[in-house]
C-alpha distance (Angstrom), angle and dihedral (degrees) to the residues before:
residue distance angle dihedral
X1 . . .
X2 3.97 . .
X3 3.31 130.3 .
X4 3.88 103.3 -89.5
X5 3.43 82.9 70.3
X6 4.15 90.3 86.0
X7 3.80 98.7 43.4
X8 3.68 118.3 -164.0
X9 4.35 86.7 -106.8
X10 3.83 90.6 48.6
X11 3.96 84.7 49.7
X12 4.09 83.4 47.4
X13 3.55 99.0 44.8
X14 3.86 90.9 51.6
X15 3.80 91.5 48.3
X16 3.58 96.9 54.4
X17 3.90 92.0 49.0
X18 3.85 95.0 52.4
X19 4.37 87.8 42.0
X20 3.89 83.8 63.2
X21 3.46 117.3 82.8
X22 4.13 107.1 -109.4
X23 3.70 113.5 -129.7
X24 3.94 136.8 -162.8
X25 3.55 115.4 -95.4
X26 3.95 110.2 -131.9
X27 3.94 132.7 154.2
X28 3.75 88.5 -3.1
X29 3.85 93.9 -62.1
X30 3.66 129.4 101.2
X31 4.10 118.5 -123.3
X32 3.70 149.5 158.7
X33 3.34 117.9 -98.9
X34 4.11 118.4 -86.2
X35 4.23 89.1 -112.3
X36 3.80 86.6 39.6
X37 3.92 92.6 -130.1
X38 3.42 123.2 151.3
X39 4.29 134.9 -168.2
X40 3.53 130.2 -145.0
X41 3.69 127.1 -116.6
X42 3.39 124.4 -144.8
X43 4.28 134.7 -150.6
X44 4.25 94.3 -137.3
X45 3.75 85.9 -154.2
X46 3.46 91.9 77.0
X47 3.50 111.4 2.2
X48 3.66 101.8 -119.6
X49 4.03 129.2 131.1
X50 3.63 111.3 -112.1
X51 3.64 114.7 154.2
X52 4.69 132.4 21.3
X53 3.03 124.6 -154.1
X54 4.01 132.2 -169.4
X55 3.84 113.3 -75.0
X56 3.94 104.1 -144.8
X57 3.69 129.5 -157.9
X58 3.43 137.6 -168.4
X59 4.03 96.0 -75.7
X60 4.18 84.4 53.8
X61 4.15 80.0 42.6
X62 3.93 95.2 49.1
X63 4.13 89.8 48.6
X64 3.56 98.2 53.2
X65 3.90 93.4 45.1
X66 4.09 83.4 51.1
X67 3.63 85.3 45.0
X68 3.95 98.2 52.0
X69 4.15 89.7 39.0
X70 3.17 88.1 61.2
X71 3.62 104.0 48.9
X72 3.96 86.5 47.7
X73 3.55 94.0 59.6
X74 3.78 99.3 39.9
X75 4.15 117.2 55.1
X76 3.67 100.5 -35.9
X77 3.54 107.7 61.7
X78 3.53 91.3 57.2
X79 3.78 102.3 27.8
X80 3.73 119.4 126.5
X81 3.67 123.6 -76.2
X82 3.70 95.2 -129.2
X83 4.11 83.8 55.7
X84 3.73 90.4 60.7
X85 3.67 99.4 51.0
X86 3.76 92.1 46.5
X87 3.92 87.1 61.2
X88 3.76 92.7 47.6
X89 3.52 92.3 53.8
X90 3.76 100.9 51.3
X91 3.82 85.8 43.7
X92 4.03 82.2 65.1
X93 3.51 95.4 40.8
X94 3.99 89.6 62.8
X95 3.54 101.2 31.0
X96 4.52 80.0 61.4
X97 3.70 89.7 46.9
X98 3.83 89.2 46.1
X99 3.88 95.4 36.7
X100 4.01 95.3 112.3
X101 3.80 93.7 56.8
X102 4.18 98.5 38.7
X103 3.67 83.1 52.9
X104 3.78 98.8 44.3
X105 4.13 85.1 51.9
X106 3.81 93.6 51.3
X107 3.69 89.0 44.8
X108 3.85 89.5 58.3
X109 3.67 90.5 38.6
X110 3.75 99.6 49.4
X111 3.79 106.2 22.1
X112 3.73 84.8 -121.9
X113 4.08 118.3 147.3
X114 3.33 112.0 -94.2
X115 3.76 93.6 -131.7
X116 4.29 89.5 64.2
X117 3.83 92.6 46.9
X118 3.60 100.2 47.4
X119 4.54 78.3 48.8
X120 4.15 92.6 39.2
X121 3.81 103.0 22.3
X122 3.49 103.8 47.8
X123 3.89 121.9 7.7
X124 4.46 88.1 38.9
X125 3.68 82.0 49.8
X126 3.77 96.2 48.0
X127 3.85 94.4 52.0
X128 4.09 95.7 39.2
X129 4.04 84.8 60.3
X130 3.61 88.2 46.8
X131 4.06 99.5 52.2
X132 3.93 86.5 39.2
X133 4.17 85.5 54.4
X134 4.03 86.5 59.3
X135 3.53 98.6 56.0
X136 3.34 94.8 49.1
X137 4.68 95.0 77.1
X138 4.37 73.7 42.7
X139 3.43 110.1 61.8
X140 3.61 120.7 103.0
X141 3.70 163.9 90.9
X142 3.75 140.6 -61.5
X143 3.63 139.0 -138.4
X144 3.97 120.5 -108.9
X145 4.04 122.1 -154.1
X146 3.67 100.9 -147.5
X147 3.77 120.5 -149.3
X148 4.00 97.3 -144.6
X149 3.33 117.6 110.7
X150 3.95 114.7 -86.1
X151 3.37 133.8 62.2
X152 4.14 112.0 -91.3
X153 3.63 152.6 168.2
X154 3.83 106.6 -134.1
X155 3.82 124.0 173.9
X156 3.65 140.0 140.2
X157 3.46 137.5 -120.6
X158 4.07 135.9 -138.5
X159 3.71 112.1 -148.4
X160 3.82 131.7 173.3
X161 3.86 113.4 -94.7
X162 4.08 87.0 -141.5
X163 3.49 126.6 -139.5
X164 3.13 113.6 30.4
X165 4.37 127.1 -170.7
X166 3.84 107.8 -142.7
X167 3.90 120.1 -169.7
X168 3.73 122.6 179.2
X169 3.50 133.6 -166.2
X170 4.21 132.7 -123.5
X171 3.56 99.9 -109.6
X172 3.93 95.8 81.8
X173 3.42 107.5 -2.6
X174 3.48 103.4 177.6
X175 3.23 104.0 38.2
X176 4.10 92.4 54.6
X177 3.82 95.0 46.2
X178 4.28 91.3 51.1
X179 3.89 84.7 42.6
X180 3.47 96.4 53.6
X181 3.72 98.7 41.9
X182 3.22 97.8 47.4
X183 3.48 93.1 57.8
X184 3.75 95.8 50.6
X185 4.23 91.5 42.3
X186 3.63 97.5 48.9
X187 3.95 92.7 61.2
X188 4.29 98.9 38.7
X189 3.39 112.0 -83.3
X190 3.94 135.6 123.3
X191 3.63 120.2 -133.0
X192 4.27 139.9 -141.0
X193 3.48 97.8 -160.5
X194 4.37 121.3 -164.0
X195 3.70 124.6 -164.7
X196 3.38 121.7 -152.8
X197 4.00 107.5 -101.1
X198 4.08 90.8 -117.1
X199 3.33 103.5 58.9
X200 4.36 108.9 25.7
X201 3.80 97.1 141.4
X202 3.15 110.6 84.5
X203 4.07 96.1 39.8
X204 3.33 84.9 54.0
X205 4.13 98.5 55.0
X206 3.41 87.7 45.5
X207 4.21 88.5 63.7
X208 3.86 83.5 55.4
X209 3.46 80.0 51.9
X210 3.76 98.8 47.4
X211 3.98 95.0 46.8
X212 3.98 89.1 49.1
X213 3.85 84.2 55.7
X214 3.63 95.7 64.0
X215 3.58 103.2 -107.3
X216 4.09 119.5 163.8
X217 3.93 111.3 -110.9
X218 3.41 114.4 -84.9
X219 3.47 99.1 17.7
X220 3.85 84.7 111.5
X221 3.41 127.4 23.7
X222 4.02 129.5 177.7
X223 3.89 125.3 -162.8
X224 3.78 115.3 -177.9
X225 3.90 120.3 -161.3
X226 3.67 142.6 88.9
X227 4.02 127.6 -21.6
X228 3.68 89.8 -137.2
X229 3.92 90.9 50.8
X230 4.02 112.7 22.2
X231 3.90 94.9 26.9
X232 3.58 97.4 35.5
X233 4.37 83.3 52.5
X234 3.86 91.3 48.0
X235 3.72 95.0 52.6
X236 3.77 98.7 49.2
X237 3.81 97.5 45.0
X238 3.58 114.3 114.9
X239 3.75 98.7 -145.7
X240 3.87 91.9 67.4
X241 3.99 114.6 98.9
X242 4.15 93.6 -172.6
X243 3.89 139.5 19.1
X244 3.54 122.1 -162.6
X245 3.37 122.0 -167.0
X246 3.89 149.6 179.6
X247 3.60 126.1 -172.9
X248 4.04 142.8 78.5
X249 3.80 115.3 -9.4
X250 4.18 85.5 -123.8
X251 3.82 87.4 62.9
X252 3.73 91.1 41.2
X253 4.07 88.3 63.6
X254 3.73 89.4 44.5
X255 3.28 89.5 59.0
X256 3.43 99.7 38.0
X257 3.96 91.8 63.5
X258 4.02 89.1 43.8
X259 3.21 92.9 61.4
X260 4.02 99.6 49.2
X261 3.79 81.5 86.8
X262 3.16 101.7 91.7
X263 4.08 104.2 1.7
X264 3.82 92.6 -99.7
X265 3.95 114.0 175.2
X266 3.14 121.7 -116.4
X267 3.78 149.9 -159.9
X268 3.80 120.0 -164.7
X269 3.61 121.8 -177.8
X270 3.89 109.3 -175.4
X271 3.57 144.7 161.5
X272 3.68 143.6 -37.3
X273 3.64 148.8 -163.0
X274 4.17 96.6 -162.8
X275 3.73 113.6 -163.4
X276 4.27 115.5 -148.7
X277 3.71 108.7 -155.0
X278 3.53 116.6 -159.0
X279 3.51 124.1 -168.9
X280 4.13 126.9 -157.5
X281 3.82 90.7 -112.2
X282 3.66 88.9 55.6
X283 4.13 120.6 113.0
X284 3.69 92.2 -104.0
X285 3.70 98.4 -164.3
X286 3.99 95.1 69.5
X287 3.96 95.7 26.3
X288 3.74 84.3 60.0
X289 3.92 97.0 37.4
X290 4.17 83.0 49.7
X291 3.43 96.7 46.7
X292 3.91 99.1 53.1
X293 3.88 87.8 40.4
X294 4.08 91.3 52.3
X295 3.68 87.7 55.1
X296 3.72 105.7 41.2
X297 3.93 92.7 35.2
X298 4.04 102.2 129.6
X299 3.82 90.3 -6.5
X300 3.61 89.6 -58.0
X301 3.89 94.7 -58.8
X302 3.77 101.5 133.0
X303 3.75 128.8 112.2
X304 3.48 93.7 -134.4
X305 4.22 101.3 45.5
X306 3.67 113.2 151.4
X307 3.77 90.8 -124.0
X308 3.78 99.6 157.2
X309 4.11 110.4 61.7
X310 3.51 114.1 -165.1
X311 3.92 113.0 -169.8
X312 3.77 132.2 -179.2
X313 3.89 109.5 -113.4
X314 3.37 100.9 -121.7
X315 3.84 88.9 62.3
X316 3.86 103.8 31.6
X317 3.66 101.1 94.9
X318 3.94 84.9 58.6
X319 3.59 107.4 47.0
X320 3.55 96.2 39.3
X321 4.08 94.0 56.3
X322 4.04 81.1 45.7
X323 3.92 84.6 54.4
X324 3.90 96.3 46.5
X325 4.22 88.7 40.8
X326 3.62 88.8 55.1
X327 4.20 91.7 37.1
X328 3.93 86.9 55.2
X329 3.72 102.7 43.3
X330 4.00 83.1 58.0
X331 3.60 109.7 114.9
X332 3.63 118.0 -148.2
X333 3.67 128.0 -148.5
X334 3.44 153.0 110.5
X335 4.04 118.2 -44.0
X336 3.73 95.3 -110.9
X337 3.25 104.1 57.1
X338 3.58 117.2 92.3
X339 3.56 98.8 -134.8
X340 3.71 95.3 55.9
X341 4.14 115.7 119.9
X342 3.83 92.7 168.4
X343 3.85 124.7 34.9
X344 4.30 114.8 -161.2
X345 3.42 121.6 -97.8
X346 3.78 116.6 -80.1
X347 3.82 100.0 -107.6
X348 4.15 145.0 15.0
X349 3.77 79.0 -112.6
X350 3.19 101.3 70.8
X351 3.90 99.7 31.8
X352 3.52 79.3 70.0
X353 3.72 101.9 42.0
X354 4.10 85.9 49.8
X355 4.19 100.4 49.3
X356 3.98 87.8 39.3
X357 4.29 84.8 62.2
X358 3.83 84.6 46.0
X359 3.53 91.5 49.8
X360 3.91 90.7 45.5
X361 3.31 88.1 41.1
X362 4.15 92.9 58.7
X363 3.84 94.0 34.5
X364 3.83 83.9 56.9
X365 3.81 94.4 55.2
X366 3.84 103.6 -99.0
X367 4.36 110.2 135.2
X368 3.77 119.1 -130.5
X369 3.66 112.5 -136.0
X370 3.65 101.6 175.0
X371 4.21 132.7 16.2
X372 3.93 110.5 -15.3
X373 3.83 100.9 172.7
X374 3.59 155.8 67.7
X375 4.04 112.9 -96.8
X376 3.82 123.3 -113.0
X377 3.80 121.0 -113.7
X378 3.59 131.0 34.1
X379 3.74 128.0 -23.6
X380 3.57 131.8 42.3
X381 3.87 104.0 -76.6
X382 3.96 126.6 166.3
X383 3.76 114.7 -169.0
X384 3.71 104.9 -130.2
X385 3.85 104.5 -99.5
X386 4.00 127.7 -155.6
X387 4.12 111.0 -175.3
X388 3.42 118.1 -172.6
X389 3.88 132.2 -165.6
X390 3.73 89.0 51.2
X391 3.89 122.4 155.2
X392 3.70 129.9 -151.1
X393 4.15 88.7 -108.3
X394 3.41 92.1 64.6
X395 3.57 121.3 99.8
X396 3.65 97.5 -139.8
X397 4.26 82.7 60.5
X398 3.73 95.7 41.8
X399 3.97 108.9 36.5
X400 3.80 131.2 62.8
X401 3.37 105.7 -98.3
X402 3.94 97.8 -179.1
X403 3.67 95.7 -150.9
X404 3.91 158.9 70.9
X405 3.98 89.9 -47.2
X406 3.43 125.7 122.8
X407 3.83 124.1 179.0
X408 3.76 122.7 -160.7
X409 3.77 135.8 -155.6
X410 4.04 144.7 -178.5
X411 3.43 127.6 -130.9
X412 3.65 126.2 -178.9
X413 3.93 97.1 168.0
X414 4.53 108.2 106.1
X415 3.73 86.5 -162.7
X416 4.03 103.4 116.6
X417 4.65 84.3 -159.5
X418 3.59 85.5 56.4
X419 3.75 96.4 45.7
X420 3.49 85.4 51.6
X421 3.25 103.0 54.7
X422 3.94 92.8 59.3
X423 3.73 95.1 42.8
X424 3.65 84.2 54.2
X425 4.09 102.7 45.3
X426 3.59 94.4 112.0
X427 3.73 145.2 76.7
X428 3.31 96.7 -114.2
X429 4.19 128.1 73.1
X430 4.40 108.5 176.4
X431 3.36 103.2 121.6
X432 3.52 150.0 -2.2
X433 4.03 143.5 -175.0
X434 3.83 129.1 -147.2
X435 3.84 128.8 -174.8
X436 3.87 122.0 -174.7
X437 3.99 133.9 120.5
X438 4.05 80.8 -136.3
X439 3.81 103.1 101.3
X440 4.00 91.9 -176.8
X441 4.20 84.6 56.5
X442 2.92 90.5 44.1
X443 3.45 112.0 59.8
X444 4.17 87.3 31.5
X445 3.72 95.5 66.6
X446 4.22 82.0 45.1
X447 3.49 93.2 63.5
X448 4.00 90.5 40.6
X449 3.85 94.3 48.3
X450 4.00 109.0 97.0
X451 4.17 90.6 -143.5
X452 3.77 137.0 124.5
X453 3.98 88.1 -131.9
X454 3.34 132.9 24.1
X455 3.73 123.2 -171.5
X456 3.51 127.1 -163.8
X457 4.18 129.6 -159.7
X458 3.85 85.8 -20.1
X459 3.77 147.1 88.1
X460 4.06 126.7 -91.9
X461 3.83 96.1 -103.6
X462 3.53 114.0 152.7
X463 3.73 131.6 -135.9
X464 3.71 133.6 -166.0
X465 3.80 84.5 -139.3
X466 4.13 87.6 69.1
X467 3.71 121.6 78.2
X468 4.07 95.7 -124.7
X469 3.78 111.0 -154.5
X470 3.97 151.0 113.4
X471 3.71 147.5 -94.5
X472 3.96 125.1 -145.8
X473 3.71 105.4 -15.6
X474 3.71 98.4 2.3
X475 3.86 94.8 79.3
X476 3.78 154.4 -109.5
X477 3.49 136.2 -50.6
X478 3.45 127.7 -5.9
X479 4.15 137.2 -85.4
X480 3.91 123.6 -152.2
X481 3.63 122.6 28.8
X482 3.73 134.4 40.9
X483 3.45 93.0 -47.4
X484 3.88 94.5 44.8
X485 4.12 82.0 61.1
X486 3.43 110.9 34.8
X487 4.08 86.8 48.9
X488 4.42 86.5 73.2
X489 4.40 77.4 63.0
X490 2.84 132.2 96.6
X491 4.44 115.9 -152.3
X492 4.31 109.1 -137.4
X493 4.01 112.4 -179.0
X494 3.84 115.9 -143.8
X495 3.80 107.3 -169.2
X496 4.46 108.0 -170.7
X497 3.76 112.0 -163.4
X498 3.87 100.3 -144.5
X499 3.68 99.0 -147.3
């Protein structure tokens, strides 16, 4: 990335979107919210207001759930598959030719460097629409021979679930909201989609976006405001057939229970607490490069982190000076500038939330070898932190910490069950990392691993290929893929007696 990268007019254009007040977008139309309330947003690299957008309730929340019920059962429910995809891929088309300025918004959203959320935000976003578009002439049922007696015609049936609540978290915005509806769009159904209130900017563009694409009204609706008000609204209304949801596990059970109202389904992806094991016959040059990126990744703000390190002995004193090298080299500063490696965390929340595990972390014995602490000055900076002579009973080892925090470990045991067992001694199972030249080991401790992914010699890219999901604590149901389609279906079985 250089500096021409953020032209003076791209630095324009974004200004003049964020001066405008943002509005919900319901029925097609954009409009305040019913109370006329409004939240500000806030650039995390320096702490200052810059942009408000509408603060919906659950009047906003009931319109756009009328709004996408009816466009479900009017055309679009039942419009042709071929239809679908066509939308989805002119939706990529313009978020590509609009990349620069959907990145440039999620950079002063998130803190994120510009360089990863023009790669993440906007071409990842492009492509996930476009492999979501091809499933949509694929998906659909099968034909059953039947062994009662008779002669029939069995078969089943996938059918949109309907309307479906969608809440996203601040990590990656963007890419989250165009994952998740292009899931639910490509197989029928109509969508009520909530931002998280720190980062509604980009979701928000990407309506403009979505109405510019040709879309029906109502086929997409997006209500910014407050979990505890909009999101909390969307999950307990009775006319929505699905939720789908990524965030903290602790919001994932709240919204679990809310939704036993009326049986809605639902798709939680939650957190993690990813081990990488590295083994001494491991490449140590990319296994170390891989393991400081999977920690500092978006300031450490991704579900799937590898925030426990496990290293074999006999290499640990090496990788983990590779690890603080890389950690200190990091510089940190505001998205937009070019020079930035690592962007602040998105909120004085969670500064606080990360340097109070650091603080735990040191008052519970653990030894910081690099970084430790928030940064001086304005914005909401977190000096990328390694702590070593951590233990699995300490919080920092076994709790999300959602940040620039790595934790790292010895082993000296070769026995892949006993490996195992400490890469899984935790309630979570999202991700994990391996790194050996031993291809049997390797793929034992896979099958041992209790994760949704497991990645082997390589780096946590993600593909919309991939079903992306958890074990245990980590969630239910999968996103991406097959599965992360079919799983907005519902399966009916029509059984014909041919008589």
């Amino acid at each position: 990335m250089n500096a021409a990268l953020i032209s003076d007019d791209l630095h324009a254009k974004a200004r003049a979107f964020t001066q405008r007040p943002r509005e919900l977008l319901i029925g097609g139309r954009w409009q305040p919210a019913h109370s006329g309330a409004s939240f500000e947003v806030v650039d995390p690299a320096n702490g200052r207001i810059f942009a408000h957008a509408a603060s919906g309730d659950a009047a906003d929340i009931d319109d756009a759930v009328k709004a996408a019920r009816a466009a479900f059962e009017g055309s679009w429910g039942t419009s042709m598959p071929a239809y679908r995809a066509r939308l989805l891929l002119k939706l990529a088309d313009l978020i590509e030719a609009n990349g620069d300025e959907l990145a440039l918004l999620e950079t002063l959203d998130n803190g994120m460097p510009f360089r990863m959320a023009r790669m993440v935000a906007t071409f990842g976003t492009a492509e996930s629409l476009r492999y979501h578009a091809g499933w949509a002439t694929k998906i659909g049922g099968e034909t059953i021979n039947l062994s009662v007696p008779g002669e029939w015609h069995a078969y089943t049936l996938r059918e949109p679930v309907g309307v479906v609540g969608q809440i996203v978290p601040w990590n990656f915005p963007l890419a989250m909201a165009v994952a998740k509806i292009a899931a639910a769009l490509t197989v029928g159904c109509t969508v009520v989609l909530k931002p998280a209130e720190q980062t509604p900017l980009s979701t928000v563009r990407l309506g403009e976006l979505i109405l510019e694409a040709g879309f029906p009204p109502g086929v997409v609706n997006i209500v910014t405001g407050y979990g505890k008000i909009a999101g909390r609204a969307l999950v307990a209304h009775a006319d929505v057939n699905k939720i789908a949801f990524t965030g903290s596990t602790p919001v994932g059970k709240e919204i679990l229970r809310a939704c036993a109202g009326n049986l809605k389904r639902v798709t939680l992806e939650l957190g993690g607490k990813s081990p990488v094991i590295i083994f001494p016959d491991a490449d140590l040059v990319p296994a170390t490069d891989v393991a400081a990126r999977g920690i500092f990744m978006n300031t450490g703000q991704v579900c799937a982190a590898g925030s426990r390190l496990f290293v074999h002995e006999k290499v640990f004193d090496q990788v983990i000076e590779g690890v603080v090298a890389r950690a200190r080299a990091l510089k940190l500063g505001a998205g937009t500038d070019p020079a930035t490696d690592l962007g602040p965390v998105v909120s004085e929340e969670q500064r606080r939330r990360v340097t109070g595990y650091i603080r735990a972390g040191i008052d519970d014995g653990a030894r910081v070898l690099t970084g430790g602490g928030q940064v001086p000055g304005p914005g909401y900076f977190v000096e990328p932190t390694v702590l070593a002579d951590t233990t699995a009973n300490m919080r920092v080892v076994r709790e999300e910490i959602f940040g620039p925090v790595l934790c790292a470990m010895s082993f000296s045991d070769s026995d892949v069950d006993a490996i195992a067992r400490r890469a899984n001694d935790t309630e979570y199972g999202l991700a994990a990392s391996i790194w050996t030249r031993d291809i049997s080991v390797a793929h034992r401790l896979a099958r041992r691993i209790r994760a949704g992914s497991v990645r082997i010699n390589t780096a946590g890219s993600v593909d919309a290929a991939m079903p992306l999901g958890g074990f245990k604590q980590s969630g239910w149901g999968r996103e991406n893929g097959r599965e992360g389609t079919e799983i907005y279906t519902e399966v009916k079985s029509v059984t014909v007696g041919l008589t």
